[in-house]
C-alpha positions as a Markdown table, in Angstrom:
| # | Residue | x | y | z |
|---|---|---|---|---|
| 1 | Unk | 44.6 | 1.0 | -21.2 |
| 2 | Unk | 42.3 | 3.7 | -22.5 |
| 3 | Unk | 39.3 | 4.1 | -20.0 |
| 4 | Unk | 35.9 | 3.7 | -21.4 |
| 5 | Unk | 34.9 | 7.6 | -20.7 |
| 6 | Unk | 37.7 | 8.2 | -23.6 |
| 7 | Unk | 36.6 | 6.0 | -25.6 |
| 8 | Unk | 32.8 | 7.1 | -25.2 |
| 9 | Unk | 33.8 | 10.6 | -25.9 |
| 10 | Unk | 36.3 | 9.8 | -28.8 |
| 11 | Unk | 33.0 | 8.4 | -30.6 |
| 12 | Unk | 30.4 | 11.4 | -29.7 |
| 13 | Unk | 33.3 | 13.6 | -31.2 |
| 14 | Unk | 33.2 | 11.4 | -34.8 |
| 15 | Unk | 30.0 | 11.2 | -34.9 |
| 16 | Unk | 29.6 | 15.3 | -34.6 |
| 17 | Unk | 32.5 | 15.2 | -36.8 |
| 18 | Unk | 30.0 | 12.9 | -39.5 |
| 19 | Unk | 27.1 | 14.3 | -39.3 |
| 20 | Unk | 27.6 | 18.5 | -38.9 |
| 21 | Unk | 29.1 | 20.3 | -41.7 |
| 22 | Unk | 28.9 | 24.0 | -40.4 |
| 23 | Unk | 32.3 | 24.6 | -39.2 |
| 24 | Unk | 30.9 | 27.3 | -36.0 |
| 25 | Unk | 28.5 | 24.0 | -35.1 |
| 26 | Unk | 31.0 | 21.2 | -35.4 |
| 27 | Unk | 33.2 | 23.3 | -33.3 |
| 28 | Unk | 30.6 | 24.6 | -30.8 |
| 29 | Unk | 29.5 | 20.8 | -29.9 |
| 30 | Unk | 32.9 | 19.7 | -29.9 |
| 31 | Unk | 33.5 | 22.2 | -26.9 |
| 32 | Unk | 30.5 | 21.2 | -25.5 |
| 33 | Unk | 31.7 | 17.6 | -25.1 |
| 34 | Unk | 35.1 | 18.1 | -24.1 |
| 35 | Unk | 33.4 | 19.9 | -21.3 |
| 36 | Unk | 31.0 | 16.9 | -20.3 |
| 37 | Unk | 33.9 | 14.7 | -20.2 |
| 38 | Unk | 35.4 | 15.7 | -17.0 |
| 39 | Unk | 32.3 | 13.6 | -15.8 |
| 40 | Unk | 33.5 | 10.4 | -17.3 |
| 41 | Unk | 30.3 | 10.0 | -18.9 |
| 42 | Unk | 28.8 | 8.1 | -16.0 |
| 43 | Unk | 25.2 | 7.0 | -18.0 |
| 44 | Unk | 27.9 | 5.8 | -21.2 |
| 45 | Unk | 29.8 | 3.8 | -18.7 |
| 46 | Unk | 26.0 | 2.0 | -17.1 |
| 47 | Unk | 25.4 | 1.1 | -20.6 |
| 48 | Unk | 28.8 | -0.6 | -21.2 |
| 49 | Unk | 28.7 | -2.0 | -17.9 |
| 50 | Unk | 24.9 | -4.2 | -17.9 |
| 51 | Unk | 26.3 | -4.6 | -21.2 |
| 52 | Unk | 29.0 | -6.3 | -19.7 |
| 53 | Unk | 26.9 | -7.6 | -16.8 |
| 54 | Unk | 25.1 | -10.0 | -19.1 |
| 55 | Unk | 28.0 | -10.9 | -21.1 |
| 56 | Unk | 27.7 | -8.9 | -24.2 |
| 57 | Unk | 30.9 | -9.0 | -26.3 |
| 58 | Unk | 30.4 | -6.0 | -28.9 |
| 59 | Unk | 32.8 | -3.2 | -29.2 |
| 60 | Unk | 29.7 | -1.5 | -30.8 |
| 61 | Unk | 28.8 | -0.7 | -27.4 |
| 62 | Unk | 30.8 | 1.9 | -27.0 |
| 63 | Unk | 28.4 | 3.5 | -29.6 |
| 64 | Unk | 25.6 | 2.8 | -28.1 |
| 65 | Unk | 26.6 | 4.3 | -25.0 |
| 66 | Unk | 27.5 | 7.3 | -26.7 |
| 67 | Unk | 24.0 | 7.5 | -28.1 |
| 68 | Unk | 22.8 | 7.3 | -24.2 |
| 69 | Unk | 25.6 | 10.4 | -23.8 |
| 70 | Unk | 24.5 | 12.5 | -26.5 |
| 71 | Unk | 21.0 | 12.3 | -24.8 |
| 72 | Unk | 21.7 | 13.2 | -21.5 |
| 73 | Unk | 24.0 | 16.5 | -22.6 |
| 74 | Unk | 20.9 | 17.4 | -24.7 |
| 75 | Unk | 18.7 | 17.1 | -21.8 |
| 76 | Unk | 21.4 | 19.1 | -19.9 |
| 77 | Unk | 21.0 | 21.6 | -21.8 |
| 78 | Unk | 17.7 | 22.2 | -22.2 |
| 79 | Unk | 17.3 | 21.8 | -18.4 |
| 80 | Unk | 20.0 | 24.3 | -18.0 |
| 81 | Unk | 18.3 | 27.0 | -20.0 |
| 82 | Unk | 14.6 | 26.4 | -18.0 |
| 83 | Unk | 16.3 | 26.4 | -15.0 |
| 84 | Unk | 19.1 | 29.2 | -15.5 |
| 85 | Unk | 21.3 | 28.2 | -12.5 |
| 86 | Unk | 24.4 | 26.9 | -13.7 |
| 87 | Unk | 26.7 | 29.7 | -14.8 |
| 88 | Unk | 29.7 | 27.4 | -15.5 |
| 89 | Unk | 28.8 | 25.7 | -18.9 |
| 90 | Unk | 30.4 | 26.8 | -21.9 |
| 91 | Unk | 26.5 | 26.6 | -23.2 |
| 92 | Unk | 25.7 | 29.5 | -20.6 |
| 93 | Unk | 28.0 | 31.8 | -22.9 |
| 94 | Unk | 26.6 | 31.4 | -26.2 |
| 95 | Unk | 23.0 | 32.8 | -27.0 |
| 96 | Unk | 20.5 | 31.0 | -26.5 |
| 97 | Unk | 18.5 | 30.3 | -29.8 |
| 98 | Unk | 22.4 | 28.7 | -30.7 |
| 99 | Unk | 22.3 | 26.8 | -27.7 |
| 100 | Unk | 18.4 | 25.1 | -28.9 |
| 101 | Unk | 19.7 | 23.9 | -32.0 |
| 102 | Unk | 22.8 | 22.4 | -30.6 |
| 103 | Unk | 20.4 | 20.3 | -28.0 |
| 104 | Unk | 18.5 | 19.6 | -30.6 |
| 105 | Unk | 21.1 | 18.3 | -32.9 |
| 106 | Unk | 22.8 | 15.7 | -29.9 |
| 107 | Unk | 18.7 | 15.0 | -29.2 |
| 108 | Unk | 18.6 | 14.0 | -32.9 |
| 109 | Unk | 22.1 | 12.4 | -33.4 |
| 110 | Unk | 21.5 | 10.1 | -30.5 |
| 111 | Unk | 18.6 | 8.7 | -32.3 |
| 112 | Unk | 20.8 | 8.6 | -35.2 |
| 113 | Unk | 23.8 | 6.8 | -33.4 |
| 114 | Unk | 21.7 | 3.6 | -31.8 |
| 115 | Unk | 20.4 | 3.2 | -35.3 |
| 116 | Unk | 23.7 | 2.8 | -37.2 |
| 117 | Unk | 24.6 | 0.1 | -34.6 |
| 118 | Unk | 25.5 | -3.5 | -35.8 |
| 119 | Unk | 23.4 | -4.8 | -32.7 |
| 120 | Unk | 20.4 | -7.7 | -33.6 |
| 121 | Unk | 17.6 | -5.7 | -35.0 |
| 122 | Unk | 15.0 | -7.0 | -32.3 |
| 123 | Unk | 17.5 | -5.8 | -29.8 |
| 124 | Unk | 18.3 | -2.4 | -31.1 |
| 125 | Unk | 14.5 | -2.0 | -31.4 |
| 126 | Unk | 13.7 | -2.5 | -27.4 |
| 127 | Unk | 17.0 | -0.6 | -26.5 |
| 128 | Unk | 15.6 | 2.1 | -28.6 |
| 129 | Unk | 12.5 | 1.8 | -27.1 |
| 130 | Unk | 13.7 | 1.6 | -23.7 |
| 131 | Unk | 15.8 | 5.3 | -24.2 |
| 132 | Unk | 12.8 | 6.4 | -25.3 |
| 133 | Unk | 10.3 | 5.6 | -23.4 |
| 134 | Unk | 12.4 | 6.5 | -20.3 |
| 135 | Unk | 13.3 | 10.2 | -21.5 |
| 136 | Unk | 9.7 | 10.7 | -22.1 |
| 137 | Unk | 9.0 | 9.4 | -18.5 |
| 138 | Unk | 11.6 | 11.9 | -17.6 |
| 139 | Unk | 10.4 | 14.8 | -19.4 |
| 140 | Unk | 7.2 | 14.5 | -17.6 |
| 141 | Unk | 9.1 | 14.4 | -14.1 |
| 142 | Unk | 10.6 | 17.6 | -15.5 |
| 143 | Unk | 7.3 | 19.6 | -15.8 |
| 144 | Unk | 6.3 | 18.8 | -12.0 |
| 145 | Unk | 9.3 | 19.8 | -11.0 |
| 146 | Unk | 9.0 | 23.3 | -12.9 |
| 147 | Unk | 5.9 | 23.6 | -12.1 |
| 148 | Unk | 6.6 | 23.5 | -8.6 |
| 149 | Unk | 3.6 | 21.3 | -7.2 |
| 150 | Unk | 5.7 | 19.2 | -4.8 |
| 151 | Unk | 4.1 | 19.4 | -1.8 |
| 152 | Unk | 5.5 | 16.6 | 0.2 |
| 153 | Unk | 8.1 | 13.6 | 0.6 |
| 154 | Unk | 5.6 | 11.5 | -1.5 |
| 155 | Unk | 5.3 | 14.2 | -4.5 |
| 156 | Unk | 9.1 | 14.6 | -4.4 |
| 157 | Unk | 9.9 | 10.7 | -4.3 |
| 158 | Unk | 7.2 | 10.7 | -6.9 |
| 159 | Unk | 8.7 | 13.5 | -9.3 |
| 160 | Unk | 12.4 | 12.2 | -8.7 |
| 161 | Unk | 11.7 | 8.5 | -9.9 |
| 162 | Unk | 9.9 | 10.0 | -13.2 |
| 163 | Unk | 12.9 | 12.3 | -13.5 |
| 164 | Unk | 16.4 | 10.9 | -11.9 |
| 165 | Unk | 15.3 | 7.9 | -12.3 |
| 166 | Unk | 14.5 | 7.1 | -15.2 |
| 167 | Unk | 17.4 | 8.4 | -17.2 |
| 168 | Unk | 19.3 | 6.2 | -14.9 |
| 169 | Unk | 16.9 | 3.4 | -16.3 |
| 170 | Unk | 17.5 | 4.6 | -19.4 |
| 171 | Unk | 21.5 | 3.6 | -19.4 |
| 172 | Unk | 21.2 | 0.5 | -17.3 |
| 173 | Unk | 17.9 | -0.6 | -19.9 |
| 174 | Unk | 20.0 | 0.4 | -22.7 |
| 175 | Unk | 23.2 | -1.8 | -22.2 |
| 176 | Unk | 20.9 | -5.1 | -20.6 |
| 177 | Unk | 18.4 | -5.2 | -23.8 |
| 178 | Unk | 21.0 | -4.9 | -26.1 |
| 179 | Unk | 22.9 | -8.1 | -24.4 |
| 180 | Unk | 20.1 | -10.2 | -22.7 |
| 181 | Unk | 16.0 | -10.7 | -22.7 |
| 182 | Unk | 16.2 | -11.4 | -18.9 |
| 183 | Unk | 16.1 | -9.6 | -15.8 |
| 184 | Unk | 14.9 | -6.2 | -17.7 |
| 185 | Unk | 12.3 | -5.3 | -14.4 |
| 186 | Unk | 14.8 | -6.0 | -11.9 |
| 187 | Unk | 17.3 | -3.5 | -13.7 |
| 188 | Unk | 14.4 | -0.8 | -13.8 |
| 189 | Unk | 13.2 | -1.2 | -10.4 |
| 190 | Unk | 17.3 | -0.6 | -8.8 |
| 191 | Unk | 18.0 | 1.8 | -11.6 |
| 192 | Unk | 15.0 | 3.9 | -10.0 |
| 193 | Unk | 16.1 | 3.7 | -6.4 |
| 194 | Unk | 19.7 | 4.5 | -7.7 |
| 195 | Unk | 18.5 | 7.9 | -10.0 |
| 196 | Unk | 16.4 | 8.5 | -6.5 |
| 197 | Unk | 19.8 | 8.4 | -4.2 |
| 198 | Unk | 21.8 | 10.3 | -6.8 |
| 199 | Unk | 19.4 | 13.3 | -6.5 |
| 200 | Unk | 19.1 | 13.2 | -2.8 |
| 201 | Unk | 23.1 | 13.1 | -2.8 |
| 202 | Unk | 22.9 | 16.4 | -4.9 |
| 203 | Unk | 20.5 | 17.8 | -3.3 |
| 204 | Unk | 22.3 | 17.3 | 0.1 |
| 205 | Unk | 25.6 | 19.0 | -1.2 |
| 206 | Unk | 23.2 | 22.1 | -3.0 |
| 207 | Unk | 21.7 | 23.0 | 0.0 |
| 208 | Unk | 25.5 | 23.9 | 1.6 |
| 209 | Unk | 27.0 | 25.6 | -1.1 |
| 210 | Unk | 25.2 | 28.8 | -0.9 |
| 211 | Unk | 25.5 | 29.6 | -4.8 |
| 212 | Unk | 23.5 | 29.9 | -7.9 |
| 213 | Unk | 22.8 | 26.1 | -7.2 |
| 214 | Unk | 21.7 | 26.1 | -3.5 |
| 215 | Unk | 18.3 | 24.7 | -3.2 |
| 216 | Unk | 17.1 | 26.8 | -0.7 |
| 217 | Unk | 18.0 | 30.4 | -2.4 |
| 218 | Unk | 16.1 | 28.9 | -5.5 |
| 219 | Unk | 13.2 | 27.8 | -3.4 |
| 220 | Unk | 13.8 | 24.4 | -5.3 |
| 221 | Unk | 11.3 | 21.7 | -3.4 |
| 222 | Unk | 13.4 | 18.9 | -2.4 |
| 223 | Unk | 13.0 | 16.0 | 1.0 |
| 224 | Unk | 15.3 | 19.2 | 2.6 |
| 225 | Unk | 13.8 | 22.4 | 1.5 |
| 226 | Unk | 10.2 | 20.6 | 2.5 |
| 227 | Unk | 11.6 | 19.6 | 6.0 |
| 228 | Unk | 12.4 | 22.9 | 6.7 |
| 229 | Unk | 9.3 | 24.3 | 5.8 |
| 230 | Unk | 6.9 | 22.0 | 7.8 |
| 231 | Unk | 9.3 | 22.8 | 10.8 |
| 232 | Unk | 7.1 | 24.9 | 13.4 |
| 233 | Unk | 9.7 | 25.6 | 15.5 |
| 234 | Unk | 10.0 | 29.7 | 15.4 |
| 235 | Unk | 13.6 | 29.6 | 14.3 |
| 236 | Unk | 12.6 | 28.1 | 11.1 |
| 237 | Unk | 10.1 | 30.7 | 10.2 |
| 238 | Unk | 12.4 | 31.9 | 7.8 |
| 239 | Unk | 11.9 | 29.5 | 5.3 |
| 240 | Unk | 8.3 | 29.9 | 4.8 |
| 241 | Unk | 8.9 | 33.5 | 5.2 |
| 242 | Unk | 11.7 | 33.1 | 2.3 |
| 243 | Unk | 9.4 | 30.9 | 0.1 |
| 244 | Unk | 6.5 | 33.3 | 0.5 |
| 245 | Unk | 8.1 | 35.7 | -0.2 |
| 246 | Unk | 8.2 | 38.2 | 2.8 |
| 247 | Unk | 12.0 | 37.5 | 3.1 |
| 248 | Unk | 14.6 | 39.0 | 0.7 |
| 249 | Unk | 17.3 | 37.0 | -1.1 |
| 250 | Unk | 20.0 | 39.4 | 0.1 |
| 251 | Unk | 18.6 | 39.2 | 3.9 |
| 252 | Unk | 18.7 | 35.5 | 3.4 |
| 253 | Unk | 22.4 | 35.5 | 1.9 |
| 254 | Unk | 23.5 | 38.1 | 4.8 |
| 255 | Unk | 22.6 | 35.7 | 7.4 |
| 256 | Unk | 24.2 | 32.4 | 5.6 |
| 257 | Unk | 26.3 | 31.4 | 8.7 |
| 258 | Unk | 23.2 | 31.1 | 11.5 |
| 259 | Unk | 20.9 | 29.7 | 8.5 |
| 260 | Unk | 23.3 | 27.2 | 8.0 |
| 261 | Unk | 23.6 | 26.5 | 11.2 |
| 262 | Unk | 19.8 | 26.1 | 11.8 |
| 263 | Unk | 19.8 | 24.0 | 9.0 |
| 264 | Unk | 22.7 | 21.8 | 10.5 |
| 265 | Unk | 21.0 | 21.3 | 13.9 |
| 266 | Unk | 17.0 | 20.9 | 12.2 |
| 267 | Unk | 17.3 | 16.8 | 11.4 |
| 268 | Unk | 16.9 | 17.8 | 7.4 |
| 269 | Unk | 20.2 | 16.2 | 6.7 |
| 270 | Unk | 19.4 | 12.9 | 8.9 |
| 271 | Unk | 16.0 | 12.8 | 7.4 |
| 272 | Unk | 17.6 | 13.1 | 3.4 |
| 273 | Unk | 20.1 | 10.2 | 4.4 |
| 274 | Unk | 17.4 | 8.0 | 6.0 |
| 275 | Unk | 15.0 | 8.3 | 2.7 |
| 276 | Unk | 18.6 | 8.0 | 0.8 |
| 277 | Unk | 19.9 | 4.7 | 2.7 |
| 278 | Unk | 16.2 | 3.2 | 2.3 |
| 279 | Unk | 16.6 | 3.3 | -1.4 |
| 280 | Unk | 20.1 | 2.1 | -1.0 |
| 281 | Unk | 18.9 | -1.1 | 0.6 |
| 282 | Unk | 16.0 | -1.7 | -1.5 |
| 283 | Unk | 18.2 | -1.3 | -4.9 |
| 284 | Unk | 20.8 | -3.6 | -3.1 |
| 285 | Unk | 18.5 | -6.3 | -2.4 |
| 286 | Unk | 17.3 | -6.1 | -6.4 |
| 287 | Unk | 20.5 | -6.5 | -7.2 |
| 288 | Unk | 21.9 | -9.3 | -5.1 |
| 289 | Unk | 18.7 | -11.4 | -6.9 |
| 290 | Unk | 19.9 | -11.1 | -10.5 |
| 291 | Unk | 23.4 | -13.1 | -9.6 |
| 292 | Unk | 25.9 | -11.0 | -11.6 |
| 293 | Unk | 29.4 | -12.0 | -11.0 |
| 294 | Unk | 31.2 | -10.4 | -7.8 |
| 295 | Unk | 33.6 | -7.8 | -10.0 |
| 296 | Unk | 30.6 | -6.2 | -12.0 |
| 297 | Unk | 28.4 | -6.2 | -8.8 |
| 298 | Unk | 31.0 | -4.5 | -7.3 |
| 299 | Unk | 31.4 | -1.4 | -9.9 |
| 300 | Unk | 27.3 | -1.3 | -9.7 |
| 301 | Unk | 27.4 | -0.9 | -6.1 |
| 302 | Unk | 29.5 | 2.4 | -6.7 |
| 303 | Unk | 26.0 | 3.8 | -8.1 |
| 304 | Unk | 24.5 | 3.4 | -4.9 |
């Protein structure tokens, strides 16, 4: 049986294939989602499933989740040129005034692509509304987060839900609005708590990997990064040395193994999984209250 992710990314492909003519474009975006299937499209697949969750029957669905798609790669984009850290994007090869007007074009064709769906107008209307209201929310978590003026766990919980999750929201509001008037608050409160735990997971692996995308070497705030900079201990000096800039990247890079090793013994990690597995219970207990059947709560429960 042909998973959903194909399916999702067989109809972003058609509707680039519709609605591009320029041959160097069509092919471009093409690339561009070939590339974000190796994720399996995990927003697509929250649409189809509180689709699903609240019995909706549509195979238009699968359009409407590719709408969802098309938004987040724009967003990728665009947060991949502000934040110029991830090197492994075919985007990250092709100039960038190209790159703008493809992000702009799967900004514009996701609009597009929840309009042309056969969904109850009143429905398509607050689905619509829901994407986006929520990327708008987003985009706001965005600028705090560029404009670095996280100064503790509150500002970073704070910045995260705006950001994380509410594109989460997005999908899950998406695929319940379009199938039901009932529980929508419920779906937005755990969709928060689960955008919130997807970060902190991320930003637990970045701050190991010691490449372009490691936290620390990008002085990135997050519950970790802000740990280690409010640790007196004279060991830890170096971050606040690092973040002030009296430390060098390279003297930071040379000394990777002890750093990580501070890092290791400092409680950062214990304290990201505690602030994690708070959110974990809080979105479980939201969902347990809406009484979806056992199978669909199940694949949920692999968000979280």
């Amino acid at each position: 049986m042909q998973e959903d992710w194909d399916i999702i990314g067989e109809v972003m492909l058609q509707l680039v294939n519709d609605y591009f003519l320029v041959k160097e474009l069509k092919d471009y975006m093409s690339e561009f989602i070939t590339f974000k299937m190796k994720s399996c499209f995990p927003f697509g697949q929250l649409v189809i499933l509180h689709y699903q969750m609240f019995t909706g029957q549509s195979k238009d669905i699968y359009k409407a989740a590719a709408a969802v798609e098309l938004m987040i790669l724009s967003l990728d984009i665009f947060d991949d040129l502000q934040d110029q850290d991830n090197f492994s994007t075919p985007w990250h090869r092709i100039d960038q005034a190209i790159v703008m007007n493809i992000a702009t074009g799967f900004l514009v064709l996701s609009a597009k692509a929840l309009e042309q769906t056969s969904f109850d107008r009143d429905r398509k209307a607050m689905a619509s509304n829901y994407l986006n209201t929520r990327v708008l929310k987003a985009i706001n978590g965005q600028h705090t987060d560029l404009m670095d003026s996280i100064e503790s766990e509150e500002d970073y919980i704070q910045m995260v839900r705006g950001k994380s999750g509410s594109l989460m929201a997005s999908a899950c509001l998406v695929g319940t609005a379009l199938a039901s008037e009932k529980h929508h608050e419920s779906v937005n409160k755990y969709a928060e708590h689960m955008g919130i735990i997807a970060q902190i997971k991320n930003d637990i692996k970045a701050i190991s990997r010691w490449d372009e995308k490691n936290d620390l070497i990008n002085k990135k705030k997050t519950l970790l990064t802000l740990y280690l900079l409010k640790n007196q201990q004279p060991q830890y000096q170096f971050t606040r040395d690092y973040f002030s800039d009296k430390l060098m990247k390279e003297d930071l890079i040379k000394n990777k193994v002890e750093i990580q090793e501070l890092i290791n013994k400092s409680g950062a990690l214990e304290y990201a999984r505690i602030i994690m597995r708070l959110n974990q219970l809080q979105a479980i207990e939201l969902i347990e209250s809406i009484g979806i059947v056992q199978e669909r709560k199940e694949k949920l429960l692999q968000y979280i």
